[in-house]
N, C-alpha and C positions, 0 to 999 in steps of 0.2 A: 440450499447453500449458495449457489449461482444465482444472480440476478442478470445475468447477460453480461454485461460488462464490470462485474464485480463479485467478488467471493465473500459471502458475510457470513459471520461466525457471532454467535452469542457466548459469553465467558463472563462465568461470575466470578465476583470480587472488585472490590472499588477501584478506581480510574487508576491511580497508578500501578499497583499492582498488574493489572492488564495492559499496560504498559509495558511493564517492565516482561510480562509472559511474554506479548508481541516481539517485542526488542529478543528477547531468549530463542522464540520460536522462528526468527529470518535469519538469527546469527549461526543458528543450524543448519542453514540452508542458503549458507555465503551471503546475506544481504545485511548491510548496516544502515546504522537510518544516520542519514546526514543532516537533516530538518528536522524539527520541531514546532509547528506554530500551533498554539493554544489560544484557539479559536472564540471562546469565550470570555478570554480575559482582554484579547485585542479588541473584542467590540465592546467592550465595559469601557477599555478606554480609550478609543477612538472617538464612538457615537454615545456611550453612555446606554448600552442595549443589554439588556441582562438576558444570559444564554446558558442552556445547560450545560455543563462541562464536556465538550467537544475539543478534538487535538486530531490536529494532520499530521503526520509523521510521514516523509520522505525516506523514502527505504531503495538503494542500492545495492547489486551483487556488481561488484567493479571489473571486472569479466566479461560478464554479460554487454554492460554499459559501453565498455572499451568497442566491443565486434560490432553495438550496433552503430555508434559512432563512426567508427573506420569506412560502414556502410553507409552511411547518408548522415552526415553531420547536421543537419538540420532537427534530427530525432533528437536532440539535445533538448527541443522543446516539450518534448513527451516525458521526459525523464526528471528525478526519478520518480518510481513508481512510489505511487501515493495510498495508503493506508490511513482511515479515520478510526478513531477508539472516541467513542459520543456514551455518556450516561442515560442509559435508558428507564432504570429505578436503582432506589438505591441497592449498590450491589450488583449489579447486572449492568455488561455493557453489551454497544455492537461493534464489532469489528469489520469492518471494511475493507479490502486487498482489492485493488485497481488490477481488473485481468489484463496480464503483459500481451498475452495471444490475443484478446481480440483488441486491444491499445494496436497491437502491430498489423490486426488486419484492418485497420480504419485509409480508406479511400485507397489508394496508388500505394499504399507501405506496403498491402498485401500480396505485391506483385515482385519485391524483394525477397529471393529467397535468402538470404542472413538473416534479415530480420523479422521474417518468419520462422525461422530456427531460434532466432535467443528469443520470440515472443513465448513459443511453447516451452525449450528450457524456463525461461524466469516462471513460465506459469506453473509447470511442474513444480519448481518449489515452492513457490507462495502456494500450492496448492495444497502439497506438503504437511506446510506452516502452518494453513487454515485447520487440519485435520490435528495435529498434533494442540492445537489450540481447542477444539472441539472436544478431545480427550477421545 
């Protein structure tokens, strides 16, 4: 389920449907997704690149986000946490959860402890989220 810096999760049922799980399964666990970008349709029409149905969803716990801010406002460039829902066959996706704890232990962050406390809270729930998505 861990890939290091990322929690992946397989869920079947078509792209928005696991969408819509995703979206159900963070709002459980205080995070709303404030982005959407559908990654497939941008490169269809930017460069004319045909891509499998791929979607980045930007996922916030506003809590969370606030304490790490207050702690080093420049973490605003790490935020938010990034989730991909990509079609893998039909019916089947992967789900993607950007791990917060080790996003927060990348170089000198690790050495704040706030923001190695909301790393492990936010992971705790996307972790959660992943399991509850998992079934």
């Amino acid at each position: 389920m861990s890939q290091g810096f990322s929690i992946d999760v397989k869920v079947k049922g078509p792209m928005e449907e696991v969408i819509g799980k995703v979206t159900e399964a963070l709002a459980a666990e205080k995070f709303g997704i404030l982005t959407r970008i559908d990654v497939d349709k941008t490169l269809k029409k930017k460069i004319d690149v045909d891509f499998r149905p791929y979607v980045i969803l930007g996922a916030c716990n506003p809590g969370l986000a606030h304490q790490a801010l207050e702690a080093m406002p420049e973490i605003g460039m790490m935020l938010p946490c990034n989730v991909t829902v990509e079609e893998t066959a039909p019916g089947e996706c992967l789900v993607r959860f950007l791990d917060p704890k080790a996003m927060m232990s990348f170089q000198d962050l690790g050495r704040n402890e706030t923001l190695q406390r909301v790393g492990s809270e936010a992971a705790e729930g996307i972790g959660r989220a992943a399991k509850a998505l998992a079934g």
